[in-house]
C-alpha atoms as one frame of an Amber mdcrd trajectory, in Angstrom:
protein
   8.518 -24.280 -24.650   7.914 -20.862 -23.795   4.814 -19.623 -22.153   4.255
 -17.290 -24.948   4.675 -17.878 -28.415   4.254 -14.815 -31.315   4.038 -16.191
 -34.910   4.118 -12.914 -37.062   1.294 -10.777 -35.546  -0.181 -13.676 -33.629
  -0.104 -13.910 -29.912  -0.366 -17.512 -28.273  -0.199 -18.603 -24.650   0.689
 -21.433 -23.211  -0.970 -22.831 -20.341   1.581 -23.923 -17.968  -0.641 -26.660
 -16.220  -0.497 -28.745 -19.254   2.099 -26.948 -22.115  -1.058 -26.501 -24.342
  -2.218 -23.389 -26.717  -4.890 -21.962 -24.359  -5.496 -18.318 -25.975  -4.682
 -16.627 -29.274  -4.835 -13.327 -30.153  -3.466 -11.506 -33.423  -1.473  -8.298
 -32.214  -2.659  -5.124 -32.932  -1.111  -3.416 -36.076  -0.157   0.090 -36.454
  -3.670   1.217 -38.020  -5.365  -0.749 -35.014  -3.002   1.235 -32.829  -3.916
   4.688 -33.835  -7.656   4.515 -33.834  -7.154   3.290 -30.156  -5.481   6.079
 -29.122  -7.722   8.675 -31.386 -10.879   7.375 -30.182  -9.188   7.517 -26.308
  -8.203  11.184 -27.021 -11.978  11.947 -28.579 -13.538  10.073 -24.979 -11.628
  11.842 -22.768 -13.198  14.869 -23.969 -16.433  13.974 -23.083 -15.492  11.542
 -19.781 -13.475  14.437 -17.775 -17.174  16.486 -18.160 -19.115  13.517 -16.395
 -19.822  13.936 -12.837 -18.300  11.802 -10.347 -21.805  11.022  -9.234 -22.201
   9.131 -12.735 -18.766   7.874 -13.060 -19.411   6.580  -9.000 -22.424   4.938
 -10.708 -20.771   2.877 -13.341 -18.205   1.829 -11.154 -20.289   0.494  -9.058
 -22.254  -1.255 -11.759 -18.713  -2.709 -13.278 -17.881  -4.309  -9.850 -21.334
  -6.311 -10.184 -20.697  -7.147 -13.219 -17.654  -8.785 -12.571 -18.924 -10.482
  -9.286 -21.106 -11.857 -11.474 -18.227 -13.366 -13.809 -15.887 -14.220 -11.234
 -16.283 -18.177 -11.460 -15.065 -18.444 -14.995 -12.694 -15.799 -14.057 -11.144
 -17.643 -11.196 -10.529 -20.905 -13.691  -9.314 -18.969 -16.470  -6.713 -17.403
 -13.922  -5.696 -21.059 -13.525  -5.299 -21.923 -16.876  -3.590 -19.118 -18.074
  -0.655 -18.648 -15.512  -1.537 -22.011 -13.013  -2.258 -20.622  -9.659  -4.021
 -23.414  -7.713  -7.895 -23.664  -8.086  -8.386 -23.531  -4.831  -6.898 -20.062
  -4.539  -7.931 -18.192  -7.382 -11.135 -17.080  -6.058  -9.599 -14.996  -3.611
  -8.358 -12.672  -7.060 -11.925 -12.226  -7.395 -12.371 -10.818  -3.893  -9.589
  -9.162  -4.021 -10.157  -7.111  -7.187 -13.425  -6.321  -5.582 -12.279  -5.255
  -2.390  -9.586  -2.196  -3.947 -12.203  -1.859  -6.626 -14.709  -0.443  -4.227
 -12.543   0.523  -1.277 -11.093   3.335  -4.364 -14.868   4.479  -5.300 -15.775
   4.840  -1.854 -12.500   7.471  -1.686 -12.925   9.242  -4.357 -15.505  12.077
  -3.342 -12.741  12.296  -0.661  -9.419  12.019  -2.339 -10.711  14.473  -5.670
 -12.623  16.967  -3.392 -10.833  20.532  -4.169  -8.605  21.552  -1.529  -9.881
  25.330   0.643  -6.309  27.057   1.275  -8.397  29.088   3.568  -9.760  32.657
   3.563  -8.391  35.874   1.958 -10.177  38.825   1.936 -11.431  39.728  -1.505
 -10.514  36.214  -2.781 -11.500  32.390  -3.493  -8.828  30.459  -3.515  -8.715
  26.736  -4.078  -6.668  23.735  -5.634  -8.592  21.062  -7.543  -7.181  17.878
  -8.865  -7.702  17.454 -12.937  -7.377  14.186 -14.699  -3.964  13.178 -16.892
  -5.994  12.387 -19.791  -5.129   8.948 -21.356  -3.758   6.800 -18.975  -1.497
   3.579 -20.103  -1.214   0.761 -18.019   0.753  -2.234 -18.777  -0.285  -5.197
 -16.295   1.529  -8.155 -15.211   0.914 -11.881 -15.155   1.347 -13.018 -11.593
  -1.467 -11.387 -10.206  -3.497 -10.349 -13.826  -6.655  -8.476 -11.844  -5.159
  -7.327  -8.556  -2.322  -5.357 -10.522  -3.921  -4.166 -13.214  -7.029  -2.931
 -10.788  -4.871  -0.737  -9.282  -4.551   2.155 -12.025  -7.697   0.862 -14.262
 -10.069   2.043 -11.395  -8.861   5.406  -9.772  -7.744   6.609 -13.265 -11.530
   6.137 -14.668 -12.692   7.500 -11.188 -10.537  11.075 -11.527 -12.286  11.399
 -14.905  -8.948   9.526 -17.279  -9.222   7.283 -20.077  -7.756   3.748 -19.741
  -6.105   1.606 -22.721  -5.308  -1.795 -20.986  -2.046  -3.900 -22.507  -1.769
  -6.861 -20.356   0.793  -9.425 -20.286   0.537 -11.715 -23.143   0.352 -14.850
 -20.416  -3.065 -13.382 -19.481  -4.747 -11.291 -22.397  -8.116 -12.426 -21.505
  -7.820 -10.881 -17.881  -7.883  -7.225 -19.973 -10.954  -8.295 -22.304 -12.894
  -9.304 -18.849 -12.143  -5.640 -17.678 -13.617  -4.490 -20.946 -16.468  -6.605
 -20.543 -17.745  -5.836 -17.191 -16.869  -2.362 -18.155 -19.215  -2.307 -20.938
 -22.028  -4.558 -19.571 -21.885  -1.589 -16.468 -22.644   1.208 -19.277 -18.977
   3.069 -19.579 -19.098   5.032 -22.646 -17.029   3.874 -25.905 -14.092   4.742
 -25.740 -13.189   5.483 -22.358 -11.783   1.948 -21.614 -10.310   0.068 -24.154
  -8.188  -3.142 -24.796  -4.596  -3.736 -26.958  -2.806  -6.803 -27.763   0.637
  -5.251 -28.329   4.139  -6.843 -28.671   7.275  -5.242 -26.940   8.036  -2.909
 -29.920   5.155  -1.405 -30.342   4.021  -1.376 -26.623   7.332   1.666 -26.371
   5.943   2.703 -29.461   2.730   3.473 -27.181   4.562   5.275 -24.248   5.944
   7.691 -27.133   3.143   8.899 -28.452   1.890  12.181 -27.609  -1.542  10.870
 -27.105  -0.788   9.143 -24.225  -0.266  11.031 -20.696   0.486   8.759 -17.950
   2.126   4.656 -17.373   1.063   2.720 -15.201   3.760  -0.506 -15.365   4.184
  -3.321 -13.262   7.253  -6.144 -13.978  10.579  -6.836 -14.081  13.373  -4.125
 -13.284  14.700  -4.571 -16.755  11.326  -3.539 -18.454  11.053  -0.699 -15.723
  14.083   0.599 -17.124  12.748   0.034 -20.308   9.242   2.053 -19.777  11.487
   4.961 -18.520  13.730   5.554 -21.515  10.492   5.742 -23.987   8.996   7.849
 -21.161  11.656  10.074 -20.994  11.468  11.265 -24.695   8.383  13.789 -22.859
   7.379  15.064 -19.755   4.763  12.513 -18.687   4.361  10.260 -15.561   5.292
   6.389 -15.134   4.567   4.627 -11.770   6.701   2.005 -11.677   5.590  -1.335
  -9.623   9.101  -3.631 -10.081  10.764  -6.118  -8.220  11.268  -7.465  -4.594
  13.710  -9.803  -2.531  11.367  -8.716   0.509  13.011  -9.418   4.131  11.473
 -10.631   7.406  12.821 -10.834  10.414  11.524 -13.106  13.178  11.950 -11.826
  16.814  13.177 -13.317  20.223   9.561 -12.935  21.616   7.240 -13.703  18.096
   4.817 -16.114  18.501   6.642 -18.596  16.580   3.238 -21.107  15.634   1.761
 -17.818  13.971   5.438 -16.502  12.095   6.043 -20.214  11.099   1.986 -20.350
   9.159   2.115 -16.843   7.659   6.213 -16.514   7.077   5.646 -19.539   5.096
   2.724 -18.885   3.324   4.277 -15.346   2.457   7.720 -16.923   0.475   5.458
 -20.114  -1.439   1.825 -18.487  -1.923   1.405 -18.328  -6.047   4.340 -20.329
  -6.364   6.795 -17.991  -5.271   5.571 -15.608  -8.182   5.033 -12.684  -6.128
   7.263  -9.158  -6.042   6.033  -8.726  -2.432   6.766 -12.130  -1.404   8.523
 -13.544   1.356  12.406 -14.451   0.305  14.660 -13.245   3.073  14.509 -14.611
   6.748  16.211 -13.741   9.491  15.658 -15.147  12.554  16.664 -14.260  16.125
  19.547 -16.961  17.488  16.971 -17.333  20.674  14.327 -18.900  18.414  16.484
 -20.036  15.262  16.135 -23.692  15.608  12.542 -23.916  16.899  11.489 -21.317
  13.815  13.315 -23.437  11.627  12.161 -26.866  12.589   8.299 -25.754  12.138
   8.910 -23.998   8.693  10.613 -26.817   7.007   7.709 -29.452   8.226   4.852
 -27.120   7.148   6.765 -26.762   3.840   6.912 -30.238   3.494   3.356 -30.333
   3.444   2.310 -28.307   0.300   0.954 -30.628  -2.424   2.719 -29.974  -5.784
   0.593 -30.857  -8.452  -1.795 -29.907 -11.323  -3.679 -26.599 -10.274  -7.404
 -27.959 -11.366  -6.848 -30.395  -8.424  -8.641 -29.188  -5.994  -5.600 -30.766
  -3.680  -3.033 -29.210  -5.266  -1.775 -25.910  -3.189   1.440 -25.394  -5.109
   0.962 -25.068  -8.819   3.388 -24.808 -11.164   5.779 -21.799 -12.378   4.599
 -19.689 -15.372   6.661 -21.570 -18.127   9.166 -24.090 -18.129  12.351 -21.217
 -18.700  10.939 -19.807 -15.090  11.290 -22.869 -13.398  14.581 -24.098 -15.096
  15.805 -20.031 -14.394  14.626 -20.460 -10.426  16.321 -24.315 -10.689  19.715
 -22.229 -11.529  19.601 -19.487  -9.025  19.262 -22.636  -6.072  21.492 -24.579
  -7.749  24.365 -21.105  -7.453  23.077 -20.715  -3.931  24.112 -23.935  -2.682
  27.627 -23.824  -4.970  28.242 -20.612  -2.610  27.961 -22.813   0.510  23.574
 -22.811   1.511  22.390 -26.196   2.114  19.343 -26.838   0.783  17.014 -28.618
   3.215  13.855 -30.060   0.680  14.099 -33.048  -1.993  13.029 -31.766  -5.154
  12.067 -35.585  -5.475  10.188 -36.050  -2.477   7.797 -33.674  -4.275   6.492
 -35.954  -7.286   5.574 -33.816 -10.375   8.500 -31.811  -9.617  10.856 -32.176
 -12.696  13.790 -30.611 -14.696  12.407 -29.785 -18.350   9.080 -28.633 -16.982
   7.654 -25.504 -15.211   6.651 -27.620 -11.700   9.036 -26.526  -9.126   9.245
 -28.146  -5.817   9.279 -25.932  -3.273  12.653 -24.864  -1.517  14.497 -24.042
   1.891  17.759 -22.672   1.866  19.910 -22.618   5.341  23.915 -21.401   6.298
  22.999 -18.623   3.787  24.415 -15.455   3.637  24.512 -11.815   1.091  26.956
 -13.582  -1.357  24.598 -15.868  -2.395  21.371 -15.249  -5.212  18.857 -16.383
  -2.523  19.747 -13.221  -0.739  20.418 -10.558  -3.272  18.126 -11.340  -6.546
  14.420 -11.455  -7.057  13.816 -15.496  -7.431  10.626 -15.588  -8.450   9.591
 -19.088  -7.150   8.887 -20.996  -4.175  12.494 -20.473  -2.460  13.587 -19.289
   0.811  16.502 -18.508   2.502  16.949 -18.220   6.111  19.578 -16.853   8.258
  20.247 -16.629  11.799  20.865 -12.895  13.446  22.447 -11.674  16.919  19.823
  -8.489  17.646  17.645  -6.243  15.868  20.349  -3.889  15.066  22.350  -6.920
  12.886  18.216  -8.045  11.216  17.921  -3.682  10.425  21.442  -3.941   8.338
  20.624  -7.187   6.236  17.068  -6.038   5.554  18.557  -2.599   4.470  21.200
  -4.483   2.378  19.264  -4.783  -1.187  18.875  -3.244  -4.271  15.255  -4.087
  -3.568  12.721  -2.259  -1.174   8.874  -3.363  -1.775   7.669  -4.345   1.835
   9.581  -5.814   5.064   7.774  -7.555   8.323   8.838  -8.209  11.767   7.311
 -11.079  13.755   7.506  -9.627  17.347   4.665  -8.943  20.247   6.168  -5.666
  21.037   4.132  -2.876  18.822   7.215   0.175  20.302   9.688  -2.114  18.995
   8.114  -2.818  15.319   7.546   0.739  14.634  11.120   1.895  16.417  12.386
  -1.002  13.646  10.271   0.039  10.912  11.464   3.297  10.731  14.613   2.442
  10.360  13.776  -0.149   7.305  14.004   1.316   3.953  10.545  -0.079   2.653
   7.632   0.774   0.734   5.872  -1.494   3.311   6.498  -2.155   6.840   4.070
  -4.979   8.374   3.773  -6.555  12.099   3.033 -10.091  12.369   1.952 -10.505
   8.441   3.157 -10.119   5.185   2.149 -10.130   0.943  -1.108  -8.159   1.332
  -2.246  -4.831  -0.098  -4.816  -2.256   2.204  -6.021  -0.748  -0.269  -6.647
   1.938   2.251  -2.628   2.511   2.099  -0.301   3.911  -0.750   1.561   0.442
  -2.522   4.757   1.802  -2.956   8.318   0.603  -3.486  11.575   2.151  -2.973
  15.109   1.334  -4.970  14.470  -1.054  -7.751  11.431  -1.769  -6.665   9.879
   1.207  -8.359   8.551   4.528  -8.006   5.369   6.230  -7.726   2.011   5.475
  -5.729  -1.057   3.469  -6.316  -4.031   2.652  -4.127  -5.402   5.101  -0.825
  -6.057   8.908  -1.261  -2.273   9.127  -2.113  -2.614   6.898  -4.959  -5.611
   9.347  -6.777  -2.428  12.337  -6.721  -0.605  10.110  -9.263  -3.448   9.860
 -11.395  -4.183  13.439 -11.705  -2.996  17.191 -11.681  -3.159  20.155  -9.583
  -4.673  22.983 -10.849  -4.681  26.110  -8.849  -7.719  28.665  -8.967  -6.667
  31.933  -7.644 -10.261  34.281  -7.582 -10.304  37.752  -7.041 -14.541  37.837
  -5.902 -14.270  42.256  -5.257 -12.648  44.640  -7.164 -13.824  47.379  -4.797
């Protein structure tokens, strides 16, 4: 059954931890449509006036008011795309911790820019706000991505209208709620239940200045055609097939923990997640060895159980679409390493997915050239850093990369050489939100998150000032 079900104009999702109806929502019609966008046009008026003193204010107020929230938050992350109950907390933090980390930046990152002195004249640059800014969030992380934009773009003085995925609608209507309870004026935040069609529908109309997307490559393309019919922005967050490569002198006990954690974390379902290894021939047995017996010991099982660290996929069609792309792998010569029945809920005709390790692997295979978005791995063994450089290069894909090494003049000699968004040393999946999230290739274009971020969100405007006409 899919995870998502529309009826006419009604939106259902399925929970994947037990295949029932956990949220409706009707989908907003063309007449709902247009008074969003009118009364986000009418806000922004008024919003772009307030100062950032007041806007810092209700910011502030909104991350309370979500602190205060993020119990039932946490569970309904759970139900609604089956991370592990156990885990979804940390969504809560996170949120929090860009959510603040981008008000604390702001004075900073909007501040107007001296060009320096000219006799006779004042010159400056100051950074204006878009107007109304469209972001279309993703399932896999609902809060985390969809922080990202929502925040800055009300911070530089933009209006927000919120469509999230229609696997977790009610992660937009908490936004709206904290945003509300924190005293954000009507209008300047608002929330749409949208289907495909009219979502480009959205992008087209003149109303609307800037898209924020995160998703699949396919819809990437998708938001860029509709974009295209005007000169507007789209940041672009797609998809990974992120590399790692493990080093003759890493500290193997520490790459083994975090390298795995990186590929399975959320199931897999993670753009910046681990998928390609490569592993120095010096350590390739030892690194091996400790990653399949720490894989071993993930508990697949429902996500409420407190137990449970590996919940399932999204929807059944994920996991039977993942089942396919291991099952190609290993026709092309990988050996896979893990019993899907050694993991007991794991089953064929449902979305729990046992988690996988894929060895003898090489660039002909899916496991080292698509996005699987599940808890696979492949790992292959490398001669020197020079050989680990060309496979991590070799991808259509460029999110983030990591190298496990204790040499810090090696990883940045390596890094630059990396075609990344990303380069990490000795971790991997996390966001600073004190540093631009970016992705090269087909992993997207455009900037979220630091000071950087704030320039995608507005526009420079010039003031040239002649102070004595004497």
């Amino acid at each position: 059954m899919n995870a998502v079900m529309q009826n006419s104009r009604l939106q259902k999702t399925i929970s994947p931890v037990d295949g029932r109806v956990y949220v409706e929502r009707p989908l907003a019609d063309h007449e709902q449509i247009n008074e969003t966008l009118r009364v986000a046009r009418h806000a922004f008026t008024h919003w772009r006036s307030t100062s950032l003193a007041d806007r810092t204010a209700i910011l502030k107020r909104f991350c309370d008011e979500f602190e205060k929230r993020g119990a039932s938050i946490a569970e309904e992350i759970t139900w609604q795309m089956g991370r592990p109950a156990r885990y979804a907390p940390n969504e809560v933090r996170g949120t929090l911790e860009r959510a603040r980390h981008m008000i604390a930046i702001a004075p900073e990152a909007l501040a107007d820019i001296d060009v320096g002195p000219k006799e006779n004249f004042k010159r400056f640059l100051r950074r204006e706000p878009l107007g109304v800014v469209f972001t279309v969030a993703a399932w896999n992380y609902p809060y985390l991505i969809a922080v990202n934009s929502v925040v800055p773009a009300l911070m530089a003085g933009n209006v927000v209208v919120l469509k999230h995925s229609a696997q977790t609608p009610l992660a937009a209507e908490r936004f709206a709620q904290a945003l509300d309870a924190a005293g954000l004026p009507k209008g300047v935040f608002q929330v749409l239940h949208a289907s495909h069609e009219d979502t480009d529908k959205i992008i087209r109309d003149p109303r609307v200045d800037f898209v924020a997307f995160t998703g699949s490559v396919a819809g990437g393309h998708a938001v860029q055609r509709a974009a295209a019919t005007r000169f507007i922005g789209v940041g672009l967050e797609l998809g990974g097939c992120d590399p790692v490569y493990v080093r003759h002198d890493a500290n193997l006990d520490h790459a083994v923990e975090n390298i795995v954690d990186g590929a399975y974390f959320n199931s897999g379902q993670s753009c910046c997640g681990l998928q390609r290894i490569y592993v120095h021939h010096a350590v390739y047995q030892k690194f091996v060895e400790g990653f399949v017996d720490l894989t071993r010991k993930y508990a697949l099982g429902d996500p409420t159980d407190a137990a449970t660290t590996l919940g399932p996929l999204v929807r059944t069609a994920a996991a039977d679409g993942v089942r396919a792309q291991i099952a190609a792998s290993i026709a092309a010569g990988a050996k896979g390493v893990l019993s899907e029945a050694a993991f007991g809920k794991s089953a064929a005709g449902t979305p729990y997915l046992a988690p996988q390790v894929l060895l003898e692997v090489d660039h002909r295979m899916p496991v080292m050239r698509e996005e699987i978005f599940g808890p696979v791995a492949g790992i292959m063994k490398v001669n020197s850093d020079d050989e680990a450089v060309d496979l991590m290069n070799d991808s259509d894909f460029g999110l983030t990369a990591a190298v496990w090494t204790e040499d810090t003049d090696a990883a940045l000699a390596l890094g630059q050489r990396v075609n990344t968004g990303t380069w990490f040393q000795n971790r991997c999946d996390y966001l600073d939100p004190a540093l631009a999230w970016v992705g090269v290739k087909d992993s997207g274009r455009g900037c979220t998150l630091s000071v950087v971020g704030y320039e995608h969100l507005t526009r420079p405007k010039s003031f040239h000032l002649r102070v004595r006409t004497t």
